[in-house]
NULUM-652699 format. One record per residue: residue in three letters; residue number from 1; x, y, z of N, C-alpha, C, CB in turn. Coordinates in steps of 0.001 Angstrom, whole numbers, always signed. Glycine has a CB too. Layout:
ATOM	resn	resi	n_xx	n_yy	n_zz	ca_xx	ca_yy	ca_zz	c_xx	c_yy	c_zz	cb_xx	cb_yy	cb_zz
ATOM	ALA	NUM	X	Y	Z	X	Y	Z	X	Y	Z	X	Y	Z
...
//
This chain:
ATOM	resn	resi	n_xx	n_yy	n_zz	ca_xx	ca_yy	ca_zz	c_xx	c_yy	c_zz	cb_xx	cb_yy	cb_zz
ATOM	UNK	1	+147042	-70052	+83530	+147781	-69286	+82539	+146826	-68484	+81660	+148646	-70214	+81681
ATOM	UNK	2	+145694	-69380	+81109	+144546	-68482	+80273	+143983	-66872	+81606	+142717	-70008	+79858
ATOM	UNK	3	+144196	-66755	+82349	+143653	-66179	+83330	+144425	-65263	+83520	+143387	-66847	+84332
ATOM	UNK	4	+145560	-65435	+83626	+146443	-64240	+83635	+146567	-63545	+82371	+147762	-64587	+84053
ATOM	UNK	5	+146809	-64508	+81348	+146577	-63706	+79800	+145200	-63188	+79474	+146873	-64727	+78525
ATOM	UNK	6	+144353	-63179	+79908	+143319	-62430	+79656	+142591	-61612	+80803	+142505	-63245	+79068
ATOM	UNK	7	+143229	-61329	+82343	+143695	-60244	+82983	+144647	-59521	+82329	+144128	-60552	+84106
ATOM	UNK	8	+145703	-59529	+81816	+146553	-59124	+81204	+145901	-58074	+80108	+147273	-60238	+80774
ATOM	UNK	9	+145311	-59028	+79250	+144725	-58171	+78257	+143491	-57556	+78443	+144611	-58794	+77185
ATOM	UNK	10	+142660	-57465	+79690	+141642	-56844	+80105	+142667	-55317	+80772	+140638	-57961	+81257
ATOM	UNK	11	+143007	-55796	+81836	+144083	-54503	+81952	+144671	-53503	+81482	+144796	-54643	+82088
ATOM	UNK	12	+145450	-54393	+79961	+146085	-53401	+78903	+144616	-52566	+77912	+147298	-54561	+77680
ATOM	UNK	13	+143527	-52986	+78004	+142806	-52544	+77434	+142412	-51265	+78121	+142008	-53403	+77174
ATOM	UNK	14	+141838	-51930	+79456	+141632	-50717	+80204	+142105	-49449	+79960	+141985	-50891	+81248
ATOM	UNK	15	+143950	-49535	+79950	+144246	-48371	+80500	+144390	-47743	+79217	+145407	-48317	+81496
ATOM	UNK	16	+144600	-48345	+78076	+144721	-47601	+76529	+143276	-46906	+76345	+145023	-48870	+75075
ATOM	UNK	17	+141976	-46853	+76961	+140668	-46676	+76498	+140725	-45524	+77850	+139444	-48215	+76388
ATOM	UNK	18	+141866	-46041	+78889	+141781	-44804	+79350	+142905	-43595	+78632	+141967	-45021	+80871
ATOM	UNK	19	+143879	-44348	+78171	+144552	-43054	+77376	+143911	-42748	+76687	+145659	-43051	+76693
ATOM	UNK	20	+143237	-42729	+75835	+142329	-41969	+74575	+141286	-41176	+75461	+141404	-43200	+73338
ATOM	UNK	21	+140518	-41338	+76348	+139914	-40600	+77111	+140689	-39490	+77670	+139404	-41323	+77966
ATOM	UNK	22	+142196	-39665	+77880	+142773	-38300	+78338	+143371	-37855	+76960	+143994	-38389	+79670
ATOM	UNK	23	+143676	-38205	+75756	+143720	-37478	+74658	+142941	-36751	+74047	+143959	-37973	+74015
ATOM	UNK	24	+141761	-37158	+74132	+140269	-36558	+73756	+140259	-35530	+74703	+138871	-37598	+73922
ATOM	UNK	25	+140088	-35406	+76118	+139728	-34390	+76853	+141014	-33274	+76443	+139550	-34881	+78488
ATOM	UNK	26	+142363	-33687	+76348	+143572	-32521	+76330	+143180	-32178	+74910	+145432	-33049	+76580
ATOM	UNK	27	+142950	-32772	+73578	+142357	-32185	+72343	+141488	-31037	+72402	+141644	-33119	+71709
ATOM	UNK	28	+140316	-31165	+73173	+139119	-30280	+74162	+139952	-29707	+74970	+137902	-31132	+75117
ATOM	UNK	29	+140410	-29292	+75354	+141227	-28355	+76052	+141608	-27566	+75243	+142248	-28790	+76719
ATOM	UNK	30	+142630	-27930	+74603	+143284	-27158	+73587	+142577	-26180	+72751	+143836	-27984	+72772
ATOM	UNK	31	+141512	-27189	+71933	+140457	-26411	+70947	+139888	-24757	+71851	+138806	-27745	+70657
ATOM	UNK	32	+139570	-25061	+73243	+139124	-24373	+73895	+140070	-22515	+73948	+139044	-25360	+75100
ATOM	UNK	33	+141505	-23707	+74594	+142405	-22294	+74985	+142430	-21484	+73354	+144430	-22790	+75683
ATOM	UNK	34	+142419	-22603	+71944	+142901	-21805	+70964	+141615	-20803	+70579	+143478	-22735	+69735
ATOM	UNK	35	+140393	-21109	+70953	+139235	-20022	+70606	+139230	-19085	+71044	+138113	-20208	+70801
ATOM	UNK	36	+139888	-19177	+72682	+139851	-18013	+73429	+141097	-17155	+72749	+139991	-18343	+75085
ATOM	UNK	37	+142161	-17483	+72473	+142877	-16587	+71515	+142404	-16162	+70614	+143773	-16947	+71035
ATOM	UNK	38	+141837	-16493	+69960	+141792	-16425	+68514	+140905	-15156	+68806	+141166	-17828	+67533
ATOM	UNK	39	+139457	-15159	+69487	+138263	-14554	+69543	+138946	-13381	+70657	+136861	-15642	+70029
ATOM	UNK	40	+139623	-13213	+71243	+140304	-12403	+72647	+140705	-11045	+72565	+141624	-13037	+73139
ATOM	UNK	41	+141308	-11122	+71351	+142309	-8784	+70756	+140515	-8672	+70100	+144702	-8522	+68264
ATOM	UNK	42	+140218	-9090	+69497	+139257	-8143	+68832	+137762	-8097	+70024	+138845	-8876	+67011
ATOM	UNK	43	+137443	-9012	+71056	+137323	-8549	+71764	+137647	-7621	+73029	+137121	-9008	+71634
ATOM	UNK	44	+138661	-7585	+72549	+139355	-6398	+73734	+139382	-4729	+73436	+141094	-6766	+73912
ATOM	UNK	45	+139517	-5001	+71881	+139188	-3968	+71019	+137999	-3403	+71016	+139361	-4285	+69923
ATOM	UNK	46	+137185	-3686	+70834	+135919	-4038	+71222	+135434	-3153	+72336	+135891	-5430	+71592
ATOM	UNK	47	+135885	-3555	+73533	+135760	-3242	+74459	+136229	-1863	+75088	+136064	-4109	+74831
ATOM	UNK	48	+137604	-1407	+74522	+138087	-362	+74399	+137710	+260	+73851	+138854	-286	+74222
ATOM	UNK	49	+136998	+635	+72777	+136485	+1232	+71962	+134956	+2058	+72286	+136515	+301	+71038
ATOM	UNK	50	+134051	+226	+72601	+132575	+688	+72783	+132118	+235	+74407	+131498	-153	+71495
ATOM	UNK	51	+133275	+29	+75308	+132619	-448	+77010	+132311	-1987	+77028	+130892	+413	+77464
ATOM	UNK	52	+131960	-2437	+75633	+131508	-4022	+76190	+132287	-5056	+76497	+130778	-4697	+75349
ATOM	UNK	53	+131912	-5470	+77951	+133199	-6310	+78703	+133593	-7374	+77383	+132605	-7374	+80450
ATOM	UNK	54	+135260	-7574	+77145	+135521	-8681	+76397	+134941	-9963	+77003	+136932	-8778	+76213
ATOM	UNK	55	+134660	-10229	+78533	+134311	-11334	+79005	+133276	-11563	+78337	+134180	-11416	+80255
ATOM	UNK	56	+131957	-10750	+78492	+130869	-11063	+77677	+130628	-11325	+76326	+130258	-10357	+77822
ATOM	UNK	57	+131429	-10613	+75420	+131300	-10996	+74139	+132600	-12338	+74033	+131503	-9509	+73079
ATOM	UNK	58	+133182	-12703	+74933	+133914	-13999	+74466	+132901	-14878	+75004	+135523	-14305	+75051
ATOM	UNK	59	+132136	-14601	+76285	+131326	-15950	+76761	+130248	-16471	+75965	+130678	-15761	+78064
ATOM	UNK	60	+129431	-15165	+75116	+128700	-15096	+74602	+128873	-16104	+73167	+128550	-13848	+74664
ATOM	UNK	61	+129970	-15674	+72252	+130682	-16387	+71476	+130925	-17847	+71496	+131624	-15884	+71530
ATOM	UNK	62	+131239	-18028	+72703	+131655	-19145	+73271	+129947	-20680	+73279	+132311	-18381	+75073
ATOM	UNK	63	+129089	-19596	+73901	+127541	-20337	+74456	+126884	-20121	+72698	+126328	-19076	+76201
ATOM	UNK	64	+127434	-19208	+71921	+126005	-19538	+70687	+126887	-19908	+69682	+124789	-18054	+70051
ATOM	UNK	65	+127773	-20345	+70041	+128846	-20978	+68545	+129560	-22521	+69420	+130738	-19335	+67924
ATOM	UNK	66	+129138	-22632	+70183	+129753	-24094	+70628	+131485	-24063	+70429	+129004	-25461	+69500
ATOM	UNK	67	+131880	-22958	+71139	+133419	-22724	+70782	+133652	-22732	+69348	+134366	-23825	+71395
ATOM	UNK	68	+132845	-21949	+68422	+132915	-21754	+66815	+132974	-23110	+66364	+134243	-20874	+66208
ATOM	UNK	69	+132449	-24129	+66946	+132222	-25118	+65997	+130785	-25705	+65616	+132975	-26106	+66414
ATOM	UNK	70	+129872	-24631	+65587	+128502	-25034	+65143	+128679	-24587	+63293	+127079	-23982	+66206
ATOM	UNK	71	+127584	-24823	+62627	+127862	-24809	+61415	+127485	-23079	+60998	+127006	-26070	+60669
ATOM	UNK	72	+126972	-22620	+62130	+126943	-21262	+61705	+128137	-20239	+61661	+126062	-20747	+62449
ATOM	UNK	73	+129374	-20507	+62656	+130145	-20109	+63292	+131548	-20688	+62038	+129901	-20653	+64917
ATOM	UNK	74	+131482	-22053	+61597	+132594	-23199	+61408	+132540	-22446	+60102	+132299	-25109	+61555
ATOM	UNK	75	+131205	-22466	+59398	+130851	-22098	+58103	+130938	-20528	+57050	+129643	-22455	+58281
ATOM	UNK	76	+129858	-19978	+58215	+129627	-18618	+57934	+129896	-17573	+58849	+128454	-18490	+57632
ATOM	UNK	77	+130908	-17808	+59624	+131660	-17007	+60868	+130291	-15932	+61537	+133294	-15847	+60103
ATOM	UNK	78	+129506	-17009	+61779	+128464	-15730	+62751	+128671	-16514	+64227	+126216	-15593	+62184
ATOM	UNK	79	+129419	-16098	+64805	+129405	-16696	+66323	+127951	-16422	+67082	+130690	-15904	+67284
ATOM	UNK	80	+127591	-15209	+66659	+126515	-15128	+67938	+125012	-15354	+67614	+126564	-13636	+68627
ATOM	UNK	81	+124799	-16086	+66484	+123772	-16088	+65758	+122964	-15286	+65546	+123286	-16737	+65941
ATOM	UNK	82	+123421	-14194	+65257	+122524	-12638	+64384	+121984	-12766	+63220	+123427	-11352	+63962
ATOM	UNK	83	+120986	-12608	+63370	+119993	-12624	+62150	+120155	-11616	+61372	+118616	-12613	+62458
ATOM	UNK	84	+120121	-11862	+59728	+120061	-10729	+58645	+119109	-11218	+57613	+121532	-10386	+57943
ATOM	UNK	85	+118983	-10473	+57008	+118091	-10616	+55328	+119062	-10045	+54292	+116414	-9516	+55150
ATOM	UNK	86	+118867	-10365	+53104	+119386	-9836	+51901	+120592	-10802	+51280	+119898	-8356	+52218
ATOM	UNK	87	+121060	-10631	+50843	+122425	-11423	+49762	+123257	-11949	+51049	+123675	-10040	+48487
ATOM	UNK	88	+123553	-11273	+52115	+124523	-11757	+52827	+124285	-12533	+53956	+125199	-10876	+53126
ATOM	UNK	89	+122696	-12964	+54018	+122676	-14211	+54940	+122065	-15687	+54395	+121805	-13786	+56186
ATOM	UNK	90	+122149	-16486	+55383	+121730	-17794	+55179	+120708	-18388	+55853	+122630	-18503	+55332
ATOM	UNK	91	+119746	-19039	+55618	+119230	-19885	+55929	+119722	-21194	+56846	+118886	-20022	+54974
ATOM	UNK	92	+119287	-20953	+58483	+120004	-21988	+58963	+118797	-22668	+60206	+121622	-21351	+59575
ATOM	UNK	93	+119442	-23880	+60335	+118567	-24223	+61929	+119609	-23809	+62960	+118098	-26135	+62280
ATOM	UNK	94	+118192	-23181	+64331	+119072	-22811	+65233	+117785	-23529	+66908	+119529	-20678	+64929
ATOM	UNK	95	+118080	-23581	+67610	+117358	-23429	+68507	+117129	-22346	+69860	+117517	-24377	+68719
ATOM	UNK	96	+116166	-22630	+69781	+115202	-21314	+70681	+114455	-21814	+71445	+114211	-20334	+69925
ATOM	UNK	97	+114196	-21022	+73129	+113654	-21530	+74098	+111849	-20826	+73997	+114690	-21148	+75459
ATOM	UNK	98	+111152	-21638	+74108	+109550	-20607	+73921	+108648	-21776	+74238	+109066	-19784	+72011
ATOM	UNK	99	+107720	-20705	+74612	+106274	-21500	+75453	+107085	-22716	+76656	+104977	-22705	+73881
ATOM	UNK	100	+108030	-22235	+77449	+109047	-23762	+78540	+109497	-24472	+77867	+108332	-24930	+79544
ATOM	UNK	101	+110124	-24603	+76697	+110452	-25774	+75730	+111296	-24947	+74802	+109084	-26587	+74948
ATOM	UNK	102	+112393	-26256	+74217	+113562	-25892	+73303	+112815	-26359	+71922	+115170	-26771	+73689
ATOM	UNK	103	+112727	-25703	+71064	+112555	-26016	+69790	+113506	-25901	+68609	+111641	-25431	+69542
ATOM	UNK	104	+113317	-26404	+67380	+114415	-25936	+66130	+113193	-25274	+65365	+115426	-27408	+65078
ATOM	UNK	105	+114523	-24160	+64902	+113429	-23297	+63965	+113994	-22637	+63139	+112558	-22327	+64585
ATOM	UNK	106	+114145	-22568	+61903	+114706	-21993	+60966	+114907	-20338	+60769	+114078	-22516	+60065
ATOM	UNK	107	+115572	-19548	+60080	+115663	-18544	+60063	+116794	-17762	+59242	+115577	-18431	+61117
ATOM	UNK	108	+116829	-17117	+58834	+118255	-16037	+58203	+118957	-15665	+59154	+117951	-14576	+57461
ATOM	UNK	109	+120194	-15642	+58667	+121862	-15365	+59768	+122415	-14945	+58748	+122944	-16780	+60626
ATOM	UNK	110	+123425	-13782	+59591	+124308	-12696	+58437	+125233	-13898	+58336	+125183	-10860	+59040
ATOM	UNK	111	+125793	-13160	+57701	+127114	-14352	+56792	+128243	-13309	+57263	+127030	-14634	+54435
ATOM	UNK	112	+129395	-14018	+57806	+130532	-12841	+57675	+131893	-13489	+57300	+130748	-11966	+59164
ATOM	UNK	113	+132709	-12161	+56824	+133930	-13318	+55943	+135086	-13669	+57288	+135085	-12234	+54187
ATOM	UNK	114	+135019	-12985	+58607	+135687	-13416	+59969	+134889	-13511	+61080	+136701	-12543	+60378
ATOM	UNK	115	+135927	-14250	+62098	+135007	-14404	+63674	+135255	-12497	+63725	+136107	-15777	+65542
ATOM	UNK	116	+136530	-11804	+63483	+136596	-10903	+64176	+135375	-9940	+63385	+138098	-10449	+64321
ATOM	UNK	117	+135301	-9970	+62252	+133751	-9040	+61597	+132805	-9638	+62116	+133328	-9018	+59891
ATOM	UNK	118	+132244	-10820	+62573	+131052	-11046	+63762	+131408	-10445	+64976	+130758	-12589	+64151
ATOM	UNK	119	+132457	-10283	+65919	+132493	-9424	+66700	+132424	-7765	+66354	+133480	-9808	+67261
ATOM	UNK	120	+132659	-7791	+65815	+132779	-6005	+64880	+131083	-5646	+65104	+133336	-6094	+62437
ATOM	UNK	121	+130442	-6708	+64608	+128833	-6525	+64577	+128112	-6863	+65867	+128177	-7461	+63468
ATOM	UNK	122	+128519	-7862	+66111	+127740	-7892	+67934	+128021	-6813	+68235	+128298	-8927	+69291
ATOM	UNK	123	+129089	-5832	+68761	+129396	-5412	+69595	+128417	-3658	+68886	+131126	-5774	+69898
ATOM	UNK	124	+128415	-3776	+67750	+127764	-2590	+66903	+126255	-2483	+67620	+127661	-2992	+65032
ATOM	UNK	125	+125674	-4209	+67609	+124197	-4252	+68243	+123591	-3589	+69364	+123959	-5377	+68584
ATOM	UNK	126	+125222	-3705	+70126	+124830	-3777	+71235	+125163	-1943	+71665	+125631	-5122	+72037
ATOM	UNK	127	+125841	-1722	+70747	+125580	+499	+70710	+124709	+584	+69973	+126853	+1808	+69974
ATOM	UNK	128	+124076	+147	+68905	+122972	+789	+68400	+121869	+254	+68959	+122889	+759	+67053
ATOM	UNK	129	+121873	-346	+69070	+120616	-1164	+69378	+119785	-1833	+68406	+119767	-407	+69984
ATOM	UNK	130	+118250	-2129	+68664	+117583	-2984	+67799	+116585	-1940	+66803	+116721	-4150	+68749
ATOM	UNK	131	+116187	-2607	+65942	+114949	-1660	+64946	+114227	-784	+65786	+113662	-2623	+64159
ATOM	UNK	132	+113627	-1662	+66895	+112939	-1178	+67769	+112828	-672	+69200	+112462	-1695	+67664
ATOM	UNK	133	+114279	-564	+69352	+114698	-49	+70337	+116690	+313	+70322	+114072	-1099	+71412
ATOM	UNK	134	+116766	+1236	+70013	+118162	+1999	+69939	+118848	+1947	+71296	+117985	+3593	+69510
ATOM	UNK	135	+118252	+2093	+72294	+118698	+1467	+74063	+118338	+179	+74109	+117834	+2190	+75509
ATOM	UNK	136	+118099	-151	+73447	+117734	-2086	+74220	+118858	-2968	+74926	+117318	-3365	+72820
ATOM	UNK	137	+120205	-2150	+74570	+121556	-2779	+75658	+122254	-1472	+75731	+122802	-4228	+74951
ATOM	UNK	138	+121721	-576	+75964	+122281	+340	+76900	+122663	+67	+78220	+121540	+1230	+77011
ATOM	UNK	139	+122302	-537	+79272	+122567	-1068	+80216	+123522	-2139	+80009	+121547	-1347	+80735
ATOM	UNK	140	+123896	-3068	+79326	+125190	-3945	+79158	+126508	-2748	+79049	+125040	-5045	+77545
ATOM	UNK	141	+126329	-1919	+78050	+127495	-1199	+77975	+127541	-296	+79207	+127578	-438	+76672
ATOM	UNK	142	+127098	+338	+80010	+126973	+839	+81366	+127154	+254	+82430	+126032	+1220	+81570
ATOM	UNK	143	+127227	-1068	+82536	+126962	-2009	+83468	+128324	-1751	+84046	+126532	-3511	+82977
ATOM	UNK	144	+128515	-2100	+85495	+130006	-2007	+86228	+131025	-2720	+86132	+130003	-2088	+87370
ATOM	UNK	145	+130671	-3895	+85920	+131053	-5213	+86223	+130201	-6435	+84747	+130379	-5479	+88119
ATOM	UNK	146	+130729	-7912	+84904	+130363	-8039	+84121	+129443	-9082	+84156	+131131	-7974	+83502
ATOM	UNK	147	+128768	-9641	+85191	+127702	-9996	+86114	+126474	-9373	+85526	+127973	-9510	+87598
ATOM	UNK	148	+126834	-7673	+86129	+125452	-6705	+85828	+125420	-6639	+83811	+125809	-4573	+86782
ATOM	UNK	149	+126727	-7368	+83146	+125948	-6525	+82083	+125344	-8385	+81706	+127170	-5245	+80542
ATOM	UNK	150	+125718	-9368	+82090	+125088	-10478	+81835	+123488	-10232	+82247	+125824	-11629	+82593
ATOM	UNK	151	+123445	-9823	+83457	+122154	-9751	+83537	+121055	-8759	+82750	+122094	-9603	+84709
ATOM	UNK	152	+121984	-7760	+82635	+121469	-6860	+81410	+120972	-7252	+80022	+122453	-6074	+81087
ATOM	UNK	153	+121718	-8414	+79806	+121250	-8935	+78071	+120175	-9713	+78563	+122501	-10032	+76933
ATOM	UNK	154	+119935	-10692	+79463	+118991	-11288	+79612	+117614	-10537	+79658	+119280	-11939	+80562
ATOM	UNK	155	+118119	-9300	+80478	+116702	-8472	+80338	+116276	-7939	+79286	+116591	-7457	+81061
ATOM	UNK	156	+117190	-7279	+78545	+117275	-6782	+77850	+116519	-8070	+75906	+118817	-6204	+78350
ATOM	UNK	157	+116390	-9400	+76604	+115942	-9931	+75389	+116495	-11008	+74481	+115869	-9023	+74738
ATOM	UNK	158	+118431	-10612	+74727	+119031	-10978	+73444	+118861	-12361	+73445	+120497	-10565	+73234
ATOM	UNK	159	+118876	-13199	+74388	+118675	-14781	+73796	+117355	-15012	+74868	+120342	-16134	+74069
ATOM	UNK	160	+116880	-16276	+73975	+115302	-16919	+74409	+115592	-17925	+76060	+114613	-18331	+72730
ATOM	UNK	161	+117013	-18176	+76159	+117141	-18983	+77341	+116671	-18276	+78725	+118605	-19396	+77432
ATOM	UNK	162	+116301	-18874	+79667	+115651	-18079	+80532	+116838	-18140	+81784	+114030	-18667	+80873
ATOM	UNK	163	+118154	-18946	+81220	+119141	-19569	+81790	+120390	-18586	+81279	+119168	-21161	+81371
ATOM	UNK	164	+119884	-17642	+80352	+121072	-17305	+79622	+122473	-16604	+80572	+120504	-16238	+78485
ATOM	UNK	165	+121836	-15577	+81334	+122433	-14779	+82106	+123669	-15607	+83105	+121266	-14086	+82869
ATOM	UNK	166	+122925	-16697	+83822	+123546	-17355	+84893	+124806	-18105	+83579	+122245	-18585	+86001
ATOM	UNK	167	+124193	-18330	+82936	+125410	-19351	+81824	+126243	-18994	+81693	+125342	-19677	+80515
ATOM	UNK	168	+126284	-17350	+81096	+127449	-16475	+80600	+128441	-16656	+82141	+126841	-14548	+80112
ATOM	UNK	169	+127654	-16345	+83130	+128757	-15941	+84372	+129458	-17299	+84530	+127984	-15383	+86030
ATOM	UNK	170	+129016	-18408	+83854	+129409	-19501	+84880	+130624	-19230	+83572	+128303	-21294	+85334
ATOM	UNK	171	+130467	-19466	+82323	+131358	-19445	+81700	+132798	-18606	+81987	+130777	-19215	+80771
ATOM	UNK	172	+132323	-17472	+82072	+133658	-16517	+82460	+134308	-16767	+83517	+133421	-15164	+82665
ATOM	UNK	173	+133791	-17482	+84510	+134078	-17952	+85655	+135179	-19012	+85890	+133003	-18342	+86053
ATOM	UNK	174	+134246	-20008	+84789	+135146	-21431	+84577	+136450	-21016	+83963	+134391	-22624	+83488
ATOM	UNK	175	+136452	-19932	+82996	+137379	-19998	+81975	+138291	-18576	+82240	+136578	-20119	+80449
ATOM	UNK	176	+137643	-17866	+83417	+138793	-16718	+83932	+138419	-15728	+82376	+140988	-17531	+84152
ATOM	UNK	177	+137636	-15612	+81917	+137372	-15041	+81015	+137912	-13253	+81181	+135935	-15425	+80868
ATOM	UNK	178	+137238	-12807	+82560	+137360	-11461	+83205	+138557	-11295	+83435	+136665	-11220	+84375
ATOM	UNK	179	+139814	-12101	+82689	+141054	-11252	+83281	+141567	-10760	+81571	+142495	-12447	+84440
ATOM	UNK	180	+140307	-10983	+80331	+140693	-10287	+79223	+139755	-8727	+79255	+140398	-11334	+77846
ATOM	UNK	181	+139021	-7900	+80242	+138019	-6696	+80911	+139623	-5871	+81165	+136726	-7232	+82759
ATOM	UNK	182	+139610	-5174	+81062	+140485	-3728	+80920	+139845	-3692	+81908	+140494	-2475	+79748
//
């Protein structure tokens, strides 16, 4: 009798530790589909406007804001971690890939009062370009497809991962991202 009551209650445990494991993952789901809304018209806008695939600036969004829940993103609505100086940024840790190795390293990030004014500004970066180069993603916005403009930012600099390019695609991939591309 002790044997069955504590099969019993090994069992019922089981499967409740497995319900919370499928509540947790459908929670993560959810959080997911609601970012991609949320972050989706003003990238599309975006895109209509200045050529840059919405896929990329949602995947992008997606890989340097941890689905907007890093403290740069949660806090100070910079999804893509763009650096600024002056009154309107912050002081934050971020990590960066250099010398084969991930490090933390401090730095200034614009501050913005929406996700959609951080997209307003990525997407500005990426027509004007940098201090030091006004084409430095000319090729993302030219690009055919949105493969070539992933591979374009990688060349082009914008993040330290040497992984970055392949990431973005897998993302848009996983998440059908390319059916928000006009």
């Amino acid at each position: 009798a002790v044997l069955v009551i504590f099969m019993g209650v090994y069992v019922g445990h089981h499967f409740y530790v497995r319900y919370q494991q499928a509540q947790i993952i459908k929670k993560e789901q959810n959080a997911k589909r609601l970012f991609i809304q949320a972050i989706a018209p003003e990238a599309q806008a975006m895109q209509s406007k200045y050529h840059v695939y919405a896929s990329i600036t949602m995947a992008q969004a997606i890989l340097e804001s941890d689905w907007g829940s890093s403290k740069m993103a949660a806090d100070y609505h910079n999804l893509f971690g763009i650096k600024g100086e002056g009154t309107n940024s912050k002081v934050l840790s971020t990590k960066e890939y250099t010398n084969g190795k991930w490090v933390v390293i401090k730095g200034r990030f614009r501050v913005y009062d929406s996700w959609a004014e951080s997209i307003k500004d990525h997407t500005q970066l990426m027509v004007k370009g940098t201090a030091y180069n006004e084409q430095n993603y000319q090729a993302v916005i030219d690009a055919t497809n949105y493969q070539e403009a992933a591979r374009a930012l990688q060349k082009a600099g914008y993040a330290t991962d040497p992984d970055y390019a392949a990431k973005l695609i897998n993302v848009i991939k996983t998440y059908q991202l390319d059916r928000y591309d006009q």
